[in-house]
C-alpha positions in Angstrom: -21.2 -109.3 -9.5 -18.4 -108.4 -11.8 -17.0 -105.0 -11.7 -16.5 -103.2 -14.5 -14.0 -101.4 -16.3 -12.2 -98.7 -14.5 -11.5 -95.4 -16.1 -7.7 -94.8 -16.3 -6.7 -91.4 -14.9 -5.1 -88.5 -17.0 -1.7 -89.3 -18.3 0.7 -87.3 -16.2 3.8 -85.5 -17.1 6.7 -88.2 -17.2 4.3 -91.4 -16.8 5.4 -94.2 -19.3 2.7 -95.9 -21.1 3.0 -98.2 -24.2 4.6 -97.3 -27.7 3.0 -96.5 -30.4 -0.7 -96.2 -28.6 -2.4 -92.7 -28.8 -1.6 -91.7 -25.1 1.7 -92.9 -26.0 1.7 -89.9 -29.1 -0.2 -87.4 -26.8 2.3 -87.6 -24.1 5.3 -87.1 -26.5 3.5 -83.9 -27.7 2.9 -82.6 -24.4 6.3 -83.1 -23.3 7.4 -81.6 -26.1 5.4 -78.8 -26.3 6.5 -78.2 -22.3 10.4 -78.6 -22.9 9.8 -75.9 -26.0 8.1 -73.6 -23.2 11.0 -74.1 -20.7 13.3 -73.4 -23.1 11.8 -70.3 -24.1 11.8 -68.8 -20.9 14.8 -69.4 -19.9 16.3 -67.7 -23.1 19.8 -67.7 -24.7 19.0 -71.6 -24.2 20.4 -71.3 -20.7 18.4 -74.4 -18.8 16.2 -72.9 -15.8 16.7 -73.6 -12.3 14.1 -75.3 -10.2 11.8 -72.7 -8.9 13.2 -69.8 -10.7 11.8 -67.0 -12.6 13.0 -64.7 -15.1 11.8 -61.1 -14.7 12.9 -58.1 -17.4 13.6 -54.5 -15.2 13.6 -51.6 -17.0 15.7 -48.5 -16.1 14.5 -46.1 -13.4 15.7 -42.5 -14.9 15.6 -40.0 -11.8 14.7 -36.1 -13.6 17.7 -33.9 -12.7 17.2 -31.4 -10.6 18.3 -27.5 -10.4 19.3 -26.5 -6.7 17.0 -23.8 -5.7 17.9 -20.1 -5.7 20.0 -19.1 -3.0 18.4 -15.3 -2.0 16.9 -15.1 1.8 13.0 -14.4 2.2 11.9 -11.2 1.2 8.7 -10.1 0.1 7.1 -9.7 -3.4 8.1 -6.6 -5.7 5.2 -4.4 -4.8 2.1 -4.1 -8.0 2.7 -0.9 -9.7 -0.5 1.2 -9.0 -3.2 2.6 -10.8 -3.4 6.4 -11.0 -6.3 7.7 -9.2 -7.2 10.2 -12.0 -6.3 10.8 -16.0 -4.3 11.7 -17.7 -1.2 11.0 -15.3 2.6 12.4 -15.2 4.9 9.7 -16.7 5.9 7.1 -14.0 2.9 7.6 -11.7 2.1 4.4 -9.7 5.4 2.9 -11.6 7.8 1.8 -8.4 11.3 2.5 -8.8 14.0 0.7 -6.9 15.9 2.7 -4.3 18.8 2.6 -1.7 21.5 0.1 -1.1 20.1 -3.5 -1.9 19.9 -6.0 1.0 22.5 -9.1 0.0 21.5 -7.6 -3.7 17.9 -7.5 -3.4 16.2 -4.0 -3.2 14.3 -3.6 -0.1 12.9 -0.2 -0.9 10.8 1.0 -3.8 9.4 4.7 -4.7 6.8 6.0 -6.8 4.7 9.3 -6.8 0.8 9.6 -6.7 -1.6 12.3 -7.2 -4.4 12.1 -4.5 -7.9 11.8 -5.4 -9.1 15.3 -6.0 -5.2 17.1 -5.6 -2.9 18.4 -8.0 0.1 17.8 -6.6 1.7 14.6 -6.6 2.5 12.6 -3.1 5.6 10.4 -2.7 5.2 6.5 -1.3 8.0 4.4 -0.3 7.5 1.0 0.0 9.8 -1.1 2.5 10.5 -4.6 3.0 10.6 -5.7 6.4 11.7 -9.5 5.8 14.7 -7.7 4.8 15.4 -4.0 6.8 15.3 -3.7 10.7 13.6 -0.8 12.2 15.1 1.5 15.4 13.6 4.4 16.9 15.9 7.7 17.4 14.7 10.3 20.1 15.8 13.5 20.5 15.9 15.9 23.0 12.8 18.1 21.3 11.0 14.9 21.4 10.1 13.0 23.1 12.5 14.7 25.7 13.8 13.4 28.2 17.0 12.3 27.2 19.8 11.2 27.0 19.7 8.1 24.3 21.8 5.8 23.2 20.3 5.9 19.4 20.1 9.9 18.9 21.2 11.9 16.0 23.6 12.0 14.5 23.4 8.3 13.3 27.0 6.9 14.1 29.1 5.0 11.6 28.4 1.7 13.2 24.9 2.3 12.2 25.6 3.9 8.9 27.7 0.9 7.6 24.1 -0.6 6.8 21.6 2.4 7.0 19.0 2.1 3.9 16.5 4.7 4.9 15.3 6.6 7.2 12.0 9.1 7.9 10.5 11.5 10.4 8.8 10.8 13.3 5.7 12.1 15.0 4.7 15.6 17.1 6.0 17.3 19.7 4.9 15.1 22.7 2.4 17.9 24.0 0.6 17.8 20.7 0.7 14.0 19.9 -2.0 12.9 22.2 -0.4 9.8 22.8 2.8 7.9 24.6 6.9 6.7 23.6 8.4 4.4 25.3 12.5 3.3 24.6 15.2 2.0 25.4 13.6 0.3 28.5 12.0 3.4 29.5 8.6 4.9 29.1 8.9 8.3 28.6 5.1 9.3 28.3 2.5 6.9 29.4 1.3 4.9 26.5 -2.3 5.8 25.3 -5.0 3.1 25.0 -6.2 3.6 21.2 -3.9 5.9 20.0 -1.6 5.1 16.7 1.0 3.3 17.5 4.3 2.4 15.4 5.5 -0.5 17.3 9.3 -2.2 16.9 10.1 -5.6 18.6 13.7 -6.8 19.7 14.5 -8.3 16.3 13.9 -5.4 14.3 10.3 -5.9 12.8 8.2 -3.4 13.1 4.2 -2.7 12.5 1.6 -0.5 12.9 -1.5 -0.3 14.6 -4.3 0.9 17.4 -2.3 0.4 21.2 -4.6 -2.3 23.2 -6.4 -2.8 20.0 -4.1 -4.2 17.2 -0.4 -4.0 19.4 0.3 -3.8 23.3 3.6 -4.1 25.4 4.6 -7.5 25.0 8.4 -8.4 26.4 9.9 -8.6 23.1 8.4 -4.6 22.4 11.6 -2.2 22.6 9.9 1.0 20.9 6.4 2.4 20.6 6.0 5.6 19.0 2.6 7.0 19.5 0.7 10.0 17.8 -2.9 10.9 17.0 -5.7 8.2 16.6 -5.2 5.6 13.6 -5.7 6.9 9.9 -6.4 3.9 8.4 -7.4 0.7 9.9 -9.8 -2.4 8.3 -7.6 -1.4 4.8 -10.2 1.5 4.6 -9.4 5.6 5.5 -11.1 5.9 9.4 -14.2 7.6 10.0 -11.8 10.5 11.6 -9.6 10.5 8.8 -13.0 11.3 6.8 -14.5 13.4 9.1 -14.4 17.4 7.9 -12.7 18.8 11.3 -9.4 18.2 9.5 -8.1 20.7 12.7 -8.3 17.0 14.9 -5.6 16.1 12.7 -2.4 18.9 13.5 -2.6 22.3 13.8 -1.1 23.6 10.4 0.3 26.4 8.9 -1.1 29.0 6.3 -0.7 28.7 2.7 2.6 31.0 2.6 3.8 31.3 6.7 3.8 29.4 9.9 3.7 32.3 11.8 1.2 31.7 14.7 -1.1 34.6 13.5 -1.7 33.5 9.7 -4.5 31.0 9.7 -3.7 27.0 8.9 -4.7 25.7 6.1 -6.2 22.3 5.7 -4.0 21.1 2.7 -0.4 21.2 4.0 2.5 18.7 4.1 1.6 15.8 5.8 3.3 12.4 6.0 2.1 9.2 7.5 3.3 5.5 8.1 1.5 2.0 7.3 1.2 -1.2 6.7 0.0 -4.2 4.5 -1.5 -7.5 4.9 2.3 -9.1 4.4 4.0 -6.7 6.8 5.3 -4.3 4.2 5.8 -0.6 5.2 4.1 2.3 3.1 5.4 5.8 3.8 3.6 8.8 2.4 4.3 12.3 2.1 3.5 15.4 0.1 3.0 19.2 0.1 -0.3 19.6 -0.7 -2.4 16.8 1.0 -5.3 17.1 3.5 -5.8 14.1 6.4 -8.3 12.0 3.7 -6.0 12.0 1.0 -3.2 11.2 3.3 -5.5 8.2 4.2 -5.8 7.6 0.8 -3.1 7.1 -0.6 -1.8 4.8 2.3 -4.9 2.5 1.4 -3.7 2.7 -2.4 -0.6 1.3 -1.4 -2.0 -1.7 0.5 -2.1 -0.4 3.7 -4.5 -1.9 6.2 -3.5 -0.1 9.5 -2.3 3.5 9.1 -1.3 6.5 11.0 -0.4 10.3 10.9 3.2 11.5 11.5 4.7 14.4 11.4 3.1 17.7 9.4 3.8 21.4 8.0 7.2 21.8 5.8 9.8 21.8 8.2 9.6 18.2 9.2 7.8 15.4 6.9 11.1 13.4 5.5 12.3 10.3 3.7 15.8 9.4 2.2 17.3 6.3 1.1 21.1 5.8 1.1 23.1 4.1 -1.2 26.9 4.2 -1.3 29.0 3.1 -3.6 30.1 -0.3 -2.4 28.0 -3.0 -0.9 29.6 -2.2 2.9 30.1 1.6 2.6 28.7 4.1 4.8 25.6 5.6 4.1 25.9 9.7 4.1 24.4 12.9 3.3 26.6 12.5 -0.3 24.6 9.2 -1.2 21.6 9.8 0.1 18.1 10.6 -2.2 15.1 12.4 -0.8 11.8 10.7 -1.8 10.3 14.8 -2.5 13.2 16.8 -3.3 11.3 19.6 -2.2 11.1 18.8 1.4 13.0 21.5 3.6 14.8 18.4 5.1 17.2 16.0 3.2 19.9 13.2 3.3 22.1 15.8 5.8 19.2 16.3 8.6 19.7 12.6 10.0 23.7 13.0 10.4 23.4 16.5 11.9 23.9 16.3 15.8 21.9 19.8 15.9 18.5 17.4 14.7 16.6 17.6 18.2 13.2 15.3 17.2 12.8 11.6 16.6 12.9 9.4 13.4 13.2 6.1 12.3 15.9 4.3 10.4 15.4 1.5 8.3 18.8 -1.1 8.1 19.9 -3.9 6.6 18.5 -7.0 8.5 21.4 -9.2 10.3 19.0 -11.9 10.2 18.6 -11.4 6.4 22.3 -10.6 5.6 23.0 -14.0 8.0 20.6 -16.1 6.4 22.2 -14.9 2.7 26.0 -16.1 3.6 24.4 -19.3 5.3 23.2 -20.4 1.8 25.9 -18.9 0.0 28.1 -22.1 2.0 
């Protein structure tokens, strides 16, 4: 049997066949056509290696960048708050910055407030603790006990970075609760009573003892008086109950002698503080336990306390001298309620007999500010 044609295979790149036939043309054009490819893609007419490729890389551009603000943690510029009745004195609820800055950055703000239902207006400080350290004072009125190495009058050590400082509770036989300093416990510490609690690094919080705060080893003050104020962010049923008596014996509307009646609207201050560990102070002349409450819970306070009452003792100052390291003293000093018996003098007077709290510049603060300043 003959065999029969065989089909030639597809003409390969660089095979020679015979001129002038069609495969003959059809190679020419392919190799053509290829070298015309080559040559492209090697561009500028450079001949391409074996096995290389040409790739086209565009620029990376990195987005410059700012370095951030060097400032230390501190909280957020308090909201200004909303008047609780209309029409308002101009500035209520409007925060004002006072006393020296921390490393420039205020770290106390006042504004006044009238209560629901008063007519006279209340002052509220606001202090930031990511930037102040709290310390206890005692004195020999209260708690007693004595002597202490933080006492009035506050020492220039101390004043070289004082900011502020405010009253602190009863007398120990009228505060129904404990103090413990200094390593000491000089009344036993009451479960459930209101407790303003500082730890070895200065911070410092408010709240019910065995509740909300309890010894701990870093604890190296607890200041205890009545039963809390405010706690949940809300006035507590005490603080809205009507025996307003629970809440400090007080005097009349014109004397403290012991024979004129108290009254239940008197000068009453009280401590707290906020969901970001802010303090509130408030004190007026005219305020009754609710509105004391009140007012607290205006200004963000979640957990809140009574301190000190009747004219002779509620007190807050801030200090501000002229140069960033100067000492704080009774000539720079600014009393959130000018009318308050006590002033910028009663914290330097080595005569002052009860405790109070100062409020400082933080070393951790002031460190953390010259670290970034590097």
């Amino acid at each position: 049997m003959t065999a029969g044609p065989r089909h030639r295979p597809a003409t390969l790149l660089g095979e020679v066949t015979a001129p002038g036939s069609v495969s003959a043309r059809l190679t020419a054009s392919a190799f053509v056509l290829c070298l015309a490819l080559i040559c492209a893609a090697c561009g500028n007419g450079t001949p391409a290696r074996r096995g290389a490729f040409t790739t086209t890389t565009k620029p990376v551009t990195t987005p410059s960048t700012s370095p951030a603000p060097k400032t230390p943690v501190h909280l957020p510029t308090p909201a200004p708050l909303i008047p609780f009745t209309a029409p308002t004195a101009v500035g209520q609820g409007a925060w004002s910055a006072a006393g020296r800055p921390v490393t420039g950055i205020p770290a106390v703000y006042e504004t006044a407030l009238v209560p629901p239902g008063g007519t006279q207006a209340a002052g509220i400080a606001w202090m930031d603790t990511r930037l102040l350290s709290a310390q206890l004072y005692s004195g020999s009125a209260s708690p007693g006990g004595g002597p202490y190495e933080f006492t009035a009058p506050v020492q220039p050590a101390q004043a070289a970075t004082l900011v502020a400082a405010f009253n602190g509770g009863f007398l120990m036989n009228s505060a129904q609760g404990g103090y413990y300093t200094e390593g000491k416990t000089v009344v036993p510490l009451v479960a459930g009573a209101a407790s303003l609690v500082i730890y070895a690094n200065g911070s410092v919080t408010v709240g019910a003892w065995d509740t909300d705060v309890s010894m701990t080893p870093d604890v190296v003050a607890v200041r205890q008086n009545l039963v809390p104020l405010v706690a949940g962010g809300q006035p507590t049923t005490q603080a809205t109950s009507p025996d307003w008596q629970a809440w400090g014996n007080t005097c009349g509307a014109t004397s403290c002698a012991s024979t004129v009646p108290g009254i239940e609207n008197q000068w009453r201050s009280g401590i707290g503080v906020t969901a970001n560990g802010a303090l509130v102070y408030a004190a007026g002349p005219d305020l009754t336990p609710l509105q004391l409450a009140q007012l607290l819970v205006h200004a963000g306070a979640i957990r809140g306390m009574e301190l000190d009452i009747n004219p002779n003792w509620p007190v807050f100052v801030t200090y501000d001298p002229s140069t960033p390291n100067g000492l704080a003293a009774p000539s720079n000093g600014s009393s959130l309620q000018p009318s308050s018996v006590q002033n910028a003098a009663t914290f330097f007077d080595p005569a002052w007999a009860r405790d109070f709290i100062t409020m400082s510049a933080s070393a951790s603060a002031v460190s953390s500010y010259f670290d970034l300043k590097k």
